[in-house]
C-alpha positions in Angstrom: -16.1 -3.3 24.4 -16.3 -5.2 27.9 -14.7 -8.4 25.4 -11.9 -6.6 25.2 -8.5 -5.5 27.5 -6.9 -2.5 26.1 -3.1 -3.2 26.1 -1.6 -0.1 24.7 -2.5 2.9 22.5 -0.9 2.1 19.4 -1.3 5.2 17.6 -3.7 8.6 16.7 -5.6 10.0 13.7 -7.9 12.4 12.0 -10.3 9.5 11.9 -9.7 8.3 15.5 -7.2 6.3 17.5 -6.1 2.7 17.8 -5.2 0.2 20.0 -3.4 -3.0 20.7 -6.2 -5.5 23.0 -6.7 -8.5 24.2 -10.0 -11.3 23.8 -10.3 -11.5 27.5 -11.9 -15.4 26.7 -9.5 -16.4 23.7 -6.7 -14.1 24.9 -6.0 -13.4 21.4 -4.5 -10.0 20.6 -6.5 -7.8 17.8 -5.9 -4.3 16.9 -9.3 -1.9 17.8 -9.5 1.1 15.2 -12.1 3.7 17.1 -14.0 6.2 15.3 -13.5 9.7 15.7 -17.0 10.3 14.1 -20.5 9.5 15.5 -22.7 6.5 13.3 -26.2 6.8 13.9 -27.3 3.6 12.2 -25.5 0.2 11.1 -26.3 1.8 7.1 -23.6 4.4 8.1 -21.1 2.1 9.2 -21.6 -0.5 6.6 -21.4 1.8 3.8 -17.9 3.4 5.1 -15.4 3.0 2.0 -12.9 1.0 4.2 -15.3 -1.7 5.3 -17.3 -2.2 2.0 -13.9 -2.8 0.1 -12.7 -5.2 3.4 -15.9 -7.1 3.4 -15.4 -8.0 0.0 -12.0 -8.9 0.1 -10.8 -12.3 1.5 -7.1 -13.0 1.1 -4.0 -14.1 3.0 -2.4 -11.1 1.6 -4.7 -8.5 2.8 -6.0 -7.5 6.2 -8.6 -9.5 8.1 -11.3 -7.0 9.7 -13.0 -9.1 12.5 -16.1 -7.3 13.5 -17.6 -4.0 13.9 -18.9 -2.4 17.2 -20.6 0.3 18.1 -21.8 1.7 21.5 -23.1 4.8 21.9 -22.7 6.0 18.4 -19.1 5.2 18.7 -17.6 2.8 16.2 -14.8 0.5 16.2 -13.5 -1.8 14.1 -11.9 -5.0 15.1 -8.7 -6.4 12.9 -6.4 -9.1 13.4 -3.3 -7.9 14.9 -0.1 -7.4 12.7 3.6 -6.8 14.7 4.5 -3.6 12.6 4.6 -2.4 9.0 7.1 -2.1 6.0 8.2 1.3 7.2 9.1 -0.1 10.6 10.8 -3.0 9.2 13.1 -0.5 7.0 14.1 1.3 9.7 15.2 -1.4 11.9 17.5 -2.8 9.4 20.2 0.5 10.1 22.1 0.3 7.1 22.2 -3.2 6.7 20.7 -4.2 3.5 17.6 -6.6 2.8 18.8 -9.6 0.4 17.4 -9.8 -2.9 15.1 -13.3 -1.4 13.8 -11.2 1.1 13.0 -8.2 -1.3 11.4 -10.5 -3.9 9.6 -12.2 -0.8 7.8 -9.2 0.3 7.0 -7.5 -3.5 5.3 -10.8 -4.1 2.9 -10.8 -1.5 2.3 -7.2 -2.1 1.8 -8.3 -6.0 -0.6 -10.7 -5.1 -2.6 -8.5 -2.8 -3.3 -6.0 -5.2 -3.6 -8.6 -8.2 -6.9 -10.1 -6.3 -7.8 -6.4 -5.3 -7.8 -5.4 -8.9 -9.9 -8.8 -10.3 -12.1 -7.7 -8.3 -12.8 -4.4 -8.8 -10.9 -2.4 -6.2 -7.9 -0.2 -6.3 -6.2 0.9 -3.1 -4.8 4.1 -3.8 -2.6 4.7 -1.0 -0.2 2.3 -1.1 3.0 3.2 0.7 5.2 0.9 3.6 3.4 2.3 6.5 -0.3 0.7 5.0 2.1 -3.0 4.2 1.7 -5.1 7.6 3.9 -7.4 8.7 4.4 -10.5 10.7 7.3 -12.4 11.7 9.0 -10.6 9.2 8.0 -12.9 6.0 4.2 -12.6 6.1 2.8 -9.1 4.5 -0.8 -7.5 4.2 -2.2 -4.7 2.6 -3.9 -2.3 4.9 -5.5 1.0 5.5 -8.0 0.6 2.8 -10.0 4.3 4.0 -9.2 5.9 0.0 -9.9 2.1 -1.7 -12.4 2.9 -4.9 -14.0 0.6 -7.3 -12.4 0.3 -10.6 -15.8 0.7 -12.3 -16.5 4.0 -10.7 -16.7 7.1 -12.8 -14.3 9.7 -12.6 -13.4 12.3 -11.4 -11.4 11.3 -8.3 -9.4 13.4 -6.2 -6.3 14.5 -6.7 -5.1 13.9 -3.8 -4.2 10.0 -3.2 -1.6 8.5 -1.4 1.6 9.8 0.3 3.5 11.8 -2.3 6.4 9.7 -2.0 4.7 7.3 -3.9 2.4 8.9 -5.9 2.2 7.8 -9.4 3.1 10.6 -12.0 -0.6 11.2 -13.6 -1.9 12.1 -10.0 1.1 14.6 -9.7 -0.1 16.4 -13.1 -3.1 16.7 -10.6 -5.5 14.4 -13.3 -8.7 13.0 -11.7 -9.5 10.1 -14.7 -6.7 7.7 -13.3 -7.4 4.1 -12.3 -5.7 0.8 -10.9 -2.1 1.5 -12.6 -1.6 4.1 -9.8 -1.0 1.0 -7.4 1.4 -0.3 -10.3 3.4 2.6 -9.8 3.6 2.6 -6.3 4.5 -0.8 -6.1 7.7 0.0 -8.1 8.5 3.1 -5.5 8.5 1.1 -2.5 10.6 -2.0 -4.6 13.1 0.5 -4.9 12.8 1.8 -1.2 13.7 -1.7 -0.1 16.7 -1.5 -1.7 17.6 1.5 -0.8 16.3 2.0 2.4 15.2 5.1 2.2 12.6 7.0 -0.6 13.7 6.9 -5.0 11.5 10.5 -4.9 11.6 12.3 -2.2 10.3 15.2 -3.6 8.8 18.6 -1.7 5.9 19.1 -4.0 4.4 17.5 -7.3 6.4 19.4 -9.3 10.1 18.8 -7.7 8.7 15.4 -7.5 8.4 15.2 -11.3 11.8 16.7 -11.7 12.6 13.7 -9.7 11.0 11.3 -11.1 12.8 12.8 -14.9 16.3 12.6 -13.0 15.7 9.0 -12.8 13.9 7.6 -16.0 14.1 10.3 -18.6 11.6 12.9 -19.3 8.4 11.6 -21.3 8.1 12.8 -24.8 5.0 14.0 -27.3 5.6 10.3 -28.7 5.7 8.6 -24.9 3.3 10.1 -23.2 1.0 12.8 -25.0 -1.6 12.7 -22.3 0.7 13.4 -19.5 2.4 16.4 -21.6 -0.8 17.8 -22.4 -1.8 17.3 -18.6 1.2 19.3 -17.9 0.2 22.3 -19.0 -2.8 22.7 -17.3 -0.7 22.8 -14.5 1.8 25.3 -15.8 4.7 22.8 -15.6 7.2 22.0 -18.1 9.1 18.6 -18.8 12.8 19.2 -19.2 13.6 18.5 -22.9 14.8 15.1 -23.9 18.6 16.8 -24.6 18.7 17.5 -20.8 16.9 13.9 -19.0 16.6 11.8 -22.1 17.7 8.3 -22.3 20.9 9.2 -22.7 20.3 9.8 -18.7 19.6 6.1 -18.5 23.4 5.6 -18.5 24.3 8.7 -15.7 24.5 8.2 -12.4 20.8 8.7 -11.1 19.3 6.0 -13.7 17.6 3.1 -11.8 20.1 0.8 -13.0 22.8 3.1 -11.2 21.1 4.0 -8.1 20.5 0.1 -7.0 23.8 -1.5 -7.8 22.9 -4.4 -5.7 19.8 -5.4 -7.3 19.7 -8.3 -10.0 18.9 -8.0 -14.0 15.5 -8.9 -13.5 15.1 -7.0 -10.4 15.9 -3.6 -12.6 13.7 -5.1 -15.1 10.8 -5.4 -13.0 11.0 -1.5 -11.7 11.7 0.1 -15.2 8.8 -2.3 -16.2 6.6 -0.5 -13.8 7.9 3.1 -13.0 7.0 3.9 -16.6 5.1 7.7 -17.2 2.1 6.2 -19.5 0.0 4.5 -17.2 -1.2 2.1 -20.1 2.5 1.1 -20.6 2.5 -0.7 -16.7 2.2 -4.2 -16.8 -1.3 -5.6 -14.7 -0.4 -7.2 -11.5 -1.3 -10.6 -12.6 0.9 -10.2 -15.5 4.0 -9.2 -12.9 3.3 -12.2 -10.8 4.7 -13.8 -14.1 8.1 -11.5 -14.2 11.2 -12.8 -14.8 12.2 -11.5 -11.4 9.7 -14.3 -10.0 11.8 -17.1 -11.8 12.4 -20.2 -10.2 10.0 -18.9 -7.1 7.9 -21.3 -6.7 9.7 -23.0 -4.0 9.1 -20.0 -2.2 5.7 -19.3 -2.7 5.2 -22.8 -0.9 7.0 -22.0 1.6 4.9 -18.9 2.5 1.7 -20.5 1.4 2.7 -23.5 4.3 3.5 -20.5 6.8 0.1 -18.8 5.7 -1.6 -21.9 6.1 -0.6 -22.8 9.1 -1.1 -19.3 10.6 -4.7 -19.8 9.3 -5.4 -22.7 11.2 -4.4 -20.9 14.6 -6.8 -18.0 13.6 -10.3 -18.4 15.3 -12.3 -16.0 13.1 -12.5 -18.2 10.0 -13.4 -16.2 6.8 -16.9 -15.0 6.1 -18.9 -11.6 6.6 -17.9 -8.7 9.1 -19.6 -9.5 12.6 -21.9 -6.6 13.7 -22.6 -5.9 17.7 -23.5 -3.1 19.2 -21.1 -4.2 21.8 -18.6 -5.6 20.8 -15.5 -7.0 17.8 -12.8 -8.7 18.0 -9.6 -10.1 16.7 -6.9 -7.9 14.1 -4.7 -5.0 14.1 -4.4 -2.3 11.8 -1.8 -0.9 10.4 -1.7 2.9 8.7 -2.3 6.5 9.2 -2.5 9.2 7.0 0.6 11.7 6.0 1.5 14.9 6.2 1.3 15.9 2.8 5.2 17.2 3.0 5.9 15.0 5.9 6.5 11.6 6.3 4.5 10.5 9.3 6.3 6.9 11.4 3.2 5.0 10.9 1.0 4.5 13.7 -1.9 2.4 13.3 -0.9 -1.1 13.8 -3.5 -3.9 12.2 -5.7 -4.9 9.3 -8.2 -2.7 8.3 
C-alpha cells in the first residue's frame, strides 16, 4: 500500500473501512475499501460476490474497481473515486426541489446500469441512494455490489436484501424465489424519493411497510397478485380489503399521482409502471429505457455520453481485468455501507466497488 497516500477515512463497516488516497506517481485520487476479514489465497479474494460480479461488469454506469491488494492477509480493493452518492446529493438540496431534467437525468443512468447488469446475468439487490455514486452532479454509478447474485442461480435467497426502504414487496412477504424485478421496484422508490426528497415508504417493519405501500397504490387482489396473497399468509399478515385501499384510493390524497404534484404525466406513468405488487407485471429495464418519460431524450443522452467520454479519456486504468498485487491497487472510490435494518445509515463508503 506504499503506492498509496491515505487522505482521509471516508467511512466504517462490518466488512471493513474505507478511505479517500492518493497515486503518489499519477496523483490520482481512488477510494481504498479494506477488508475486515483475513484472505489466505488470491481463490478467496477472487471468488468474493462483490468482485466476481465487478470483474464482469464494464460500464460507464457502474463502478470501476481498479485492483486488488493484499498484504499480510489483508485485502483491499482499489476503485475509482466518486465525490458522494444519491443520498448526499438529496440532502444538500434543503428543500429545494430537483427539476424534472435532472430527475430523468439521474433515473436514466441508473436504468441503464441495471439494464446491462441484468443482460448479463446479474441483479444487484440492494439498490438504494447511498450505493448510486455521483460526480459533478450529472454522472451516476451503481455501487456496493457485496449482495449482487446471478440471475441463473437457484433459489432460495435470503430474505433479507436491501434497505427496507426500498425493498420490493415479494421480499417483505419474506419470499426467497424472487429475481431481477426486485431492482425494478427499487428503482421506482428512489424515483419517487427524488421528488420528494425524502422516503415514499418509510415503514418500521415489513408489515407497516406493506400497509404503506397499500396507502399508496391499492391493496393487491386474488385476481392481481395471487402469489403475493398466498405469500401473505405464511407470514400471518393480511392485505386490507379492496373497499378500504382499492383503486378508488388511486384518487385520495396518498395516491402516487397526489403525493408528487410536481412530476409530469409520464413521470407518474413511469413509477405506477414499476411500483406494481406482481413482480411479472414490472416492465424489464431495457423496456423502460424506451418509456415515454425518456421522450425526446436523446439530446441528453449525448450530452452525458460526451461528458462520459471525455471523463474516460482522463482515466488511466483503461477497461480490462482486476489487477492483482500483493502490494498494491489503485485508482476508484466506493460508495455504500450497509443499514440498520430500522435505521437509515448517511452513507459512508465513498467509491466504486
Amino acid at each position: 500500500m506504499d503506492k498509496y497516500r491515505i487522505i482521509e477515512k471516508l467511512g466504517d463497516g462490518s466488512y471493513g473501512s474505507v478511505h479517500k488516497a492518493e497515486d503518489k506517481e499519477t496523483k490520482e485520487i481512488v477510494a481504498i475499501k479494506k477488508m475486515k476479514r483475513k484472505y489466505t489465497n488470491w481463490d478467496e479474494c477472487k471468488n468474493l460476490r462483490e468482485v466476481k460480479s465487478l470483474n464482469s461488469l464494464k460500464h460507464d454506469n457502474i463502478i470501476k474497481i481498479k485492483e486488488m491488494i493484499r498484504e499480510e492477509d489483508i485485502l483491499s480493493l482499489v476503485f475509482e473515486y466518486m465525490e458522494s452518492n444519491l443520498y448526499e446529493l438529496m440532502t444538500s438540496k434543503g428543500n429545494k426541489k430537483f427539476r424534472e431534467d435532472e430527475i430523468k437525468t439521474i433515473i436514466y443512468q441508473i436504468v441503464n446500469g441495471i439494464a446491462y447488469m441484468h443482460k448479463y446475468g446479474f441483479f444487484h439487490r440492494d439498490l438504494k441512494p447511498e450505493n448510486i455514486l455521483v460526480k459533478n452532479k450529472l454522472i451516476v454509478k451503481l455501487a456496493d455490489f457485496g449482495l449482487a447474485r446471478e440471475i441463473r442461480s437457484i433459489p432460495p435467497y435470503t430474505e433479507y436484501v436491501s434497505t427496507r426502504w426500498y425493498r420490493a414487496p415479494e421480499c417483505l412477504l419474506s419470499t426467497t424465489n424472487y429475481n431481477s424485478p426486485i431492482d425494478i421496484w427499487a428503482i421506482g422508490t428512489i424515483m419517487a424519493e427524488l421528488y420528494l426528497l425524502k422516503p415514499i415508504f418509510p415503514g418500521n417493519n415489513n408489515k407497516d411497510m406493506l400497509l404503506k405501500i397499500c396507502k399508496v397504490i391499492g391493496a393487491p387482489t386474488i385476481n392481481s397478485w395471487p402469489e403475493g396473497l398466498k405469500a401473505s399468509k405464511k407470514i400471518d399478515f393480511k392485505f386490507p380489503n379492496s373497499g378500504q385501499f382499492g383503486k378508488e384510493n388511486l384518487n385520495k390524497e396518498l395516491s402516487i399521482r397526489n403525493m408528487i404534484k410536481n412530476a409530469s404525466p409520464e413521470a407518474i406513468s413511469f413509477m405506477e409502471d414499476v411500483l406494481q405488487w406482481d413482480p411479472n407485471k414490472r416492465p424489464t429495464a431495457s423496456d423502460l429505457l424506451s418509456h415515454s418519460f425518456f421522450k425526446d431524450f436523446e439530446f441528453k443522452i449525448n450530452y452525458h455520453e460526451n461528458i462520459l467520454s471525455s471523463v474516460r479519456k482522463k482515466d488511466l486504468d483503461e477497461r480490462g481485468d482486476i489487477k492483482e498485487r500483493n502490494e498494491t491497487i489503485s485508482r476508484s472510490k466506493i460508495g455504500s455501507k450497509k443499514s440498520n435494518d430500522d435505521i437509515r445509515t448517511p452513507f459512508i463508503l465513498k467509491s466504486n466497488q
